[in-house]
N, C-alpha and C positions, 0 to 999 in steps of 0.2 A: 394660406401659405403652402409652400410646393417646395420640400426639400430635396425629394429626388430630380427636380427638373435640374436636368444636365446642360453645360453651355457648349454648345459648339463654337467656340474662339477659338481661331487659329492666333497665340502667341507671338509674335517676333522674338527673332533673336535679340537678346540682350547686347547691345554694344557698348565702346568705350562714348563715343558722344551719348547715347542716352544715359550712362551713369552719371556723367556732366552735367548732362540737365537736367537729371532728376536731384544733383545735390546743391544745382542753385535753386530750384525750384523750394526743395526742405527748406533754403537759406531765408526766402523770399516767406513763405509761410510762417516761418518760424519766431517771429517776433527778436529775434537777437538783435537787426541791426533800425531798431526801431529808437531807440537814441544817437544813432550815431551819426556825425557829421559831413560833409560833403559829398563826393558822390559816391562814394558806396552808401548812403540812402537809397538808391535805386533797388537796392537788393530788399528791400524791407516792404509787404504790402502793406500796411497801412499808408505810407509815406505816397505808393503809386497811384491809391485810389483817392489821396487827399480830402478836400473838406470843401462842403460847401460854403460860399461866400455869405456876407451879412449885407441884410436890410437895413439899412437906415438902424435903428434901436432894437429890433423884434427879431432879432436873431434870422436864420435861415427861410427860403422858400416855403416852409411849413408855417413862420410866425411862432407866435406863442395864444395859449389859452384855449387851442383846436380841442374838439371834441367828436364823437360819433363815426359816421362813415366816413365823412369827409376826414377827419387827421387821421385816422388809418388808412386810407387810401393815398394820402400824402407820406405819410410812413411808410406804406410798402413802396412807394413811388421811388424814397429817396432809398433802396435797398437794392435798385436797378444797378449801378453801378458795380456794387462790393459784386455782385451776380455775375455781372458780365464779364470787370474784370478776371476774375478769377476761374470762369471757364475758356476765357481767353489767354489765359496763361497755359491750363493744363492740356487745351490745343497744339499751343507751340512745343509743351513738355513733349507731348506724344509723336509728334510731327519727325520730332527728334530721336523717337525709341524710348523717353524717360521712363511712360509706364509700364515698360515689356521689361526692363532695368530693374523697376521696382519690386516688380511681378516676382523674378526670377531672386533676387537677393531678400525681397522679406517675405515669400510665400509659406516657407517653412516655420518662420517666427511666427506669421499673424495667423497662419494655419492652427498652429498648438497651444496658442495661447486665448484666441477668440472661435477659431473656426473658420476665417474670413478669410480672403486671399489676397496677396499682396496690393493687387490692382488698388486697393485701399489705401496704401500707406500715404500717397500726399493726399487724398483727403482728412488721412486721420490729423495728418500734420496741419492744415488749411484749418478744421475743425478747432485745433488747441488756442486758436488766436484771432478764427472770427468764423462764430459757428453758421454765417450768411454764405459764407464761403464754401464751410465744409458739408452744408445741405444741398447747397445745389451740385455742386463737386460728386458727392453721394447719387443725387437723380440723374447725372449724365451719366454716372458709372450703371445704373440700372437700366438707362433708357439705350445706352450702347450693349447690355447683354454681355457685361463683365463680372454682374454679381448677379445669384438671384434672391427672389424676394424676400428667403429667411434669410438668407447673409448680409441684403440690408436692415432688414429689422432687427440684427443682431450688433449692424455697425453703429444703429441707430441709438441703443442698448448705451451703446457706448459714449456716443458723442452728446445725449440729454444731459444725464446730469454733470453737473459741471461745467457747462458749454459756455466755448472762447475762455478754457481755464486760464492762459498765460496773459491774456488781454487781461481780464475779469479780478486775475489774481495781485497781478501787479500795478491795478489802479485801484480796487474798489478798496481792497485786502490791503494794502499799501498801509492805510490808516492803521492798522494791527499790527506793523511791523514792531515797534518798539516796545510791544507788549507780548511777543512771543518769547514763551524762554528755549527754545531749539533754535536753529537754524531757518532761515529763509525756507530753507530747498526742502526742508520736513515737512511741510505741510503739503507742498505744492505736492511730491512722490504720495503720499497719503492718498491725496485726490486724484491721482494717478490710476494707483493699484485700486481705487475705489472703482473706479470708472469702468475696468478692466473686470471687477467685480459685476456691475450691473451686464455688461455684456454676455458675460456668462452665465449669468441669470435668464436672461432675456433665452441666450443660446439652450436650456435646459427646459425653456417650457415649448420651446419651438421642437423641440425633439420629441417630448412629452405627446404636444398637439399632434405631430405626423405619426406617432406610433399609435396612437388614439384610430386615426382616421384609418390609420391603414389595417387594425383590427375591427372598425368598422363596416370596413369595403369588403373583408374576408366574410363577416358574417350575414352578408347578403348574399 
């Protein structure tokens, strides 16, 4: 890990198109318009990257009853898409200025409260609703030289536990709804501020580990 390595990115100006696209973009990641009807569907990834088709009886391309290399190899196979699409969106976001938008309106938010810099924030968003999304999202944002390596492992922090909370929460968690005595949105904020929790954990040993090394390096 290398905290003091410095990025040389030159920023864009934040403009009014990139804040447009960076707030279809939030819309798109966000899982809100993932029940909803005609075409503002479009706004919803889930809905873009749709669903493989059925075999005869045995479900998808994969079949049923796979085992070993092989259905894991078909498993990461059919995880090509959720990939593509979604560094193909955050292309057209950027294309537009979204990220330099994001950059500049949540750098001081995701600064003070993780450490991390804006460049983050549609990954973090992508990550709440399909963590296929917000990993790879995460590695382009490191392979471009927008984060470095402890501000991923720190956003990393972030997006394990709990990961694709709002997908996750309101399918699997569904079944618990009628037996919560709070509010829906109590649990979800919980697993929130937890998340937020671990990142800064993550963010305290990374600091830990550089201050370590770099008292190391002095006493040589």
């Amino acid at each position: 890990m290398n905290n003091e390595k410095k990025l040389d990115v030159q920023i864009p100006e934040a403009t009014i198109k990139g804040y447009i696209a960076l707030i279809i973009a939030i819309l798109i990641f966000s899982g809100i318009f993932e029940k909803a009807t005609g075409p503002i569907q479009v706004l919803d990834f889930t809905t873009l990257i749709g669903k493989f088709g059925t075999i005869a009886e045995s479900g998808n391309f994969r079949g049923s009853g796979g085992s070993g290399a092989r259905d894991g190899f078909l498993f990461a196979f059919s995880l090509a898409p959720t990939t593509m699409a979604a560094l193909g969106i955050v292309e057209v976001v950027e294309s537009f200025g979204g990220l330099a938008a994001g950059a500049k309106l949540l750098n001081p938010i995701m600064r003070r409260i993780m450490g991390i810099p804006g460049f983050t924030s549609l990954a973090l968003v992508a990550s709440l609703s399909s963590s296929d999304a917000g990993a790879a999202m995460t590695k382009d944002l490191v392979d471009n030289g927008l984060i470095t390596e402890d501000e991923r492992d720190i956003f990393v922090g972030f997006q394990f536990p709990g990961s694709a909370t709002i997908t996750n929460y309101f399918s699997s968690g569904s079944a618990l709804f009628p037996y919560i005595v709070t509010s829906v949105g109590v649990p979800l904020l919980v697993i929130f501020v937890l998340k937020i929790l671990a990142a800064n954990i993550i963010r305290m040993l990374v600091k830990r580990s550089n201050s370590k090394m770099k008292g190391e390096v002095a006493n040589v």
